[in-house]
N, C-alpha and C positions, 0 to 999 in steps of 0.2 A: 475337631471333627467336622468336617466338610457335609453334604449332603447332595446326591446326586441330582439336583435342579432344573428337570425339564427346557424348564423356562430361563435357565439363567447358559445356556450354549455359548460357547465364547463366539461364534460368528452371529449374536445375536446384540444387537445394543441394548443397553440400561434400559430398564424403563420401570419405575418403582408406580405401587399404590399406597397412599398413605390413609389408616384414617386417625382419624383424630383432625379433622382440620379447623375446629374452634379453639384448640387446644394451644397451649404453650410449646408443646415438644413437635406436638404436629404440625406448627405454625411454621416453626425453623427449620422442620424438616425442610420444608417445600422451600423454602429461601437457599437452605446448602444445598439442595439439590440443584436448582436455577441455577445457582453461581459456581458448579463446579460442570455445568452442562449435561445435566440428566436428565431426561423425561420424564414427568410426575405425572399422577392425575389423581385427586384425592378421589373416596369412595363414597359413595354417595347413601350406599344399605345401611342397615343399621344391623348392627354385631349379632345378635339373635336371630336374626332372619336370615336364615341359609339362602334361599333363595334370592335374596338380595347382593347376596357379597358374590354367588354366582354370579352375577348377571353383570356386577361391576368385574368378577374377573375374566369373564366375556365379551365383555363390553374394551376394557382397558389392555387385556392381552399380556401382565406384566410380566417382567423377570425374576422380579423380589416383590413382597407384599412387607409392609410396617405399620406394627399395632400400637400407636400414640392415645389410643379411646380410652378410658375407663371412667370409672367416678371416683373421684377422693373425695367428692365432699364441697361444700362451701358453706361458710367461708373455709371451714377446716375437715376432717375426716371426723369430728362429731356427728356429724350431718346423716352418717351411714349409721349409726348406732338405734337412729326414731328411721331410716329408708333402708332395713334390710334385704327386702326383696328386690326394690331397684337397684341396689350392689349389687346383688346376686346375678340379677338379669343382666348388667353390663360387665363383671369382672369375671365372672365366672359360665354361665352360658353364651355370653357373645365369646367372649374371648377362645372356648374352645372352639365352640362353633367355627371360628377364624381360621383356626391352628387346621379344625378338621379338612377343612374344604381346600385350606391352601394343600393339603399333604396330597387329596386325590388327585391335584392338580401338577403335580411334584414344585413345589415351590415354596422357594424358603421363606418363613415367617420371621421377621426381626421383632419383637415383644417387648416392647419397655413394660419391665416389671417394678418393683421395690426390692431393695433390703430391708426394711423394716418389718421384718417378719423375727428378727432375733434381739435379743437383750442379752446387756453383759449377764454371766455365771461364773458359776464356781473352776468351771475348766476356759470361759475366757475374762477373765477378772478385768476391771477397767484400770488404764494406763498400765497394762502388762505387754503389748504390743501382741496379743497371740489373737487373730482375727477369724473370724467365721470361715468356714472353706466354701465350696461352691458342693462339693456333697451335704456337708452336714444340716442334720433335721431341724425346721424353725423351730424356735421355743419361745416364740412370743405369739401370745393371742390375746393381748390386752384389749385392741381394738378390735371390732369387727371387719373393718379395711380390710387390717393386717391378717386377722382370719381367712378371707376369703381368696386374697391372695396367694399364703402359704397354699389353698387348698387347691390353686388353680396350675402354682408349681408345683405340685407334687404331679397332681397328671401329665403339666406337659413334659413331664420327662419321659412320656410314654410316648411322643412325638420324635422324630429321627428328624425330622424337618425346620421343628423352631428353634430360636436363637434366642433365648430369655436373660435379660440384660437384670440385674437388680441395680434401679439406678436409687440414689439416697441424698437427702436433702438437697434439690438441686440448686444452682446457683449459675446467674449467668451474669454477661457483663452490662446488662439493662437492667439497671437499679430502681426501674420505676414500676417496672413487671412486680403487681402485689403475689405473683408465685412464687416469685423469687426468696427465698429460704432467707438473705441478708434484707433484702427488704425488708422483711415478715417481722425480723430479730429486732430491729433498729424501730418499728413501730406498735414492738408488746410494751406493755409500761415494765415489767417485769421478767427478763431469760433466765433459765435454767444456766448452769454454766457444767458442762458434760462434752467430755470429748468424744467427735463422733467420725466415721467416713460418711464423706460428703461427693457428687456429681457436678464436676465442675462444665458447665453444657458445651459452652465455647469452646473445649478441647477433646473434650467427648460425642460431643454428637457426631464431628465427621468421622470418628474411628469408626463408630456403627455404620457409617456407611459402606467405610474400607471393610468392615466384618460384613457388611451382605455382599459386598463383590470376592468376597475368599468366599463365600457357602460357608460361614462359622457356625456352626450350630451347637447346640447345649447350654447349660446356663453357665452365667459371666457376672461375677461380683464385679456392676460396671460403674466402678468409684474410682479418686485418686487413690495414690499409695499413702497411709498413716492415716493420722486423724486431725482435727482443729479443733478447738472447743467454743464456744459462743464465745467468750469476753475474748478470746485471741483472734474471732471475725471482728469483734467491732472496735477493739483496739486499733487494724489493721482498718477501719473505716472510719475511726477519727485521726489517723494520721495522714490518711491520701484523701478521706472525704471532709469529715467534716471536725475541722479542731474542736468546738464548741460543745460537741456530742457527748452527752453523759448518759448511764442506765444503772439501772439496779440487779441486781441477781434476787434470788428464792428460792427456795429449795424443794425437792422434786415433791417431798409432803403438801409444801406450799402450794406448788404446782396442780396440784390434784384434786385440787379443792375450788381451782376455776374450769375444767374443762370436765368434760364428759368419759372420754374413754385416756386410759395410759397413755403413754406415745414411747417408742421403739428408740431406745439408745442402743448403738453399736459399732464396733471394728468388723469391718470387711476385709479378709485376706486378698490380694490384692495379685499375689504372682501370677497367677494363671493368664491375664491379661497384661501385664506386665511380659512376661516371657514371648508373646504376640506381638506387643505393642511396645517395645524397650522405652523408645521415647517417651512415654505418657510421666507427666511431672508428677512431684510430689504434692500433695495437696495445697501445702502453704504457700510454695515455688509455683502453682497454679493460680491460686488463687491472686498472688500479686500481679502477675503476666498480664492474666487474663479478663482480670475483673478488677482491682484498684489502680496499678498501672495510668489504664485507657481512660480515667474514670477522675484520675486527679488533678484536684481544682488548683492550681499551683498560684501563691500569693500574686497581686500585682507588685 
């Protein structure tokens, strides 16, 4: 589903606002953008302040607007559990705030969201291959992250305008990025071992960009196709990274007795973007390409 975008007239050239520009996602935005010849200009308001994100979208004039902002947290999404009202204030009133202002403007909002709004169940059992759909109601609220999120997609589907990506454990081919989900894995003393969908960036981020020049709008389970589980990431990272590399597992009881809030295991059903997007790899078949591949130290 397309959205009829003002601002995005095909006798009009590209010209994206990004914010998030301290950010990981926001950071590459502006790098793909550069290297495929796009005009950027990040946003200078802060999400809450309507009248701020006006005056950048008066100021900046764009075709497409990209919401890279939020909080997860630091070092991890425990962090939102003791700051729920600064959640609230960035995930949930910036964020619509965003959605609202881009829509009087007719212009499309691209949204990096999460998946992590669901856990396996009884009708999607783990290693059954039957994954979330892009309609179906979160059923996880273990974190309050993930709370506030679930609560910010359910409204924007009341938006004709935005394009809400749920992106999930992302992964890129900078292995020194502490965002980075295989980093993160390689310096817990102890992983979980659970298969999950995963956002492989390297190969996903330019689609979102191809998805703001189509006007894609609705939400987008925005993952590889299948799943990966931890010991088969870092299996896959002592063989191209590092031979010497060893870790332990623990179990999700284990698990829950170091951190603060649950954390969100699940399969993301994958077609809807896939049928879009044919070429988009498998997760495993990505992750080699794209992140161990470029990445491997190869003996003298």
């Amino acid at each position: 589903m397309g959205f009829p975008a003002n601002g995005a007239s095909a006798d009009k050239p590209l010209k994206f606002l990004i914010y998030g520009r301290t950010g990981w996602i926001g950071g590459l935005l502006g790098k793909l953008s550069e290297s495929q010849g796009i005009d950027y200009a990040y946003g200078s308001g802060r999400l809450e302040n309507r009248s701020s994100l006006e005056a950048d979208i008066a100021t900046v004039n764009p075709t497409h607007v990209f919401n890279a902002a939020g909080v997860t947290g630091r070092p991890n999404v425990d962090w939102c559990e003791s700051h729920k009202v600064e959640t609230i204030r960035t995930n949930v009133v910036g964020t619509l705030t965003l959605a609202d202002v881009c829509r009087e403007r007719g212009l499309v909002l691209i949204n990096y969201a999460t998946g992590c709004i669901f856990e396996y169940d009884e009708h999607h059992p783990l290693g059954c291959g039957i994954g979330f759909k892009e309609e179906d109601i979160p059923n996880f609220i273990g974190s309050f992250y993930s709370k506030t999120k679930a609560m910010v997609e359910d409204l924007l589907r009341n938006y004709d305008n935005v394009c809400t990506l749920r992106v999930r454990m992302p992964i890129s081919s900078d292995l020194s990025n502490p965002r980075n989900f295989i980093t993160k894995i390689t310096r817990y003393e102890k992983v979980v071992n659970i298969p999950n969908s995963m956002t492989i960036l390297d190969e996903l981020l330019p689609i979102s960009i191809e998805m703001a020049k189509r006007n894609l709008t609705g939400i987008w389970n925005f993952t590889n196709p299948g799943v990966v589980s931890h010991n088969e990431i870092l299996e896959m990272y002592r063989e191209y990274i590092d031979p010497n590399f060893t870790w332990k597992n623990f179990s999700l009881e284990e698990q829950a007795k170091v951190i603060v809030a649950p954390r969100s295991n699940n399969e993301l059903h994958t077609a809807k973007l896939n049928k879009e997007f044919p070429e988009l790899l498998p997760i495993k078949d990505s992750l080699i390409k794209y992140v161990f591949k470029p990445n491997h130290k190869v003996k003298a």
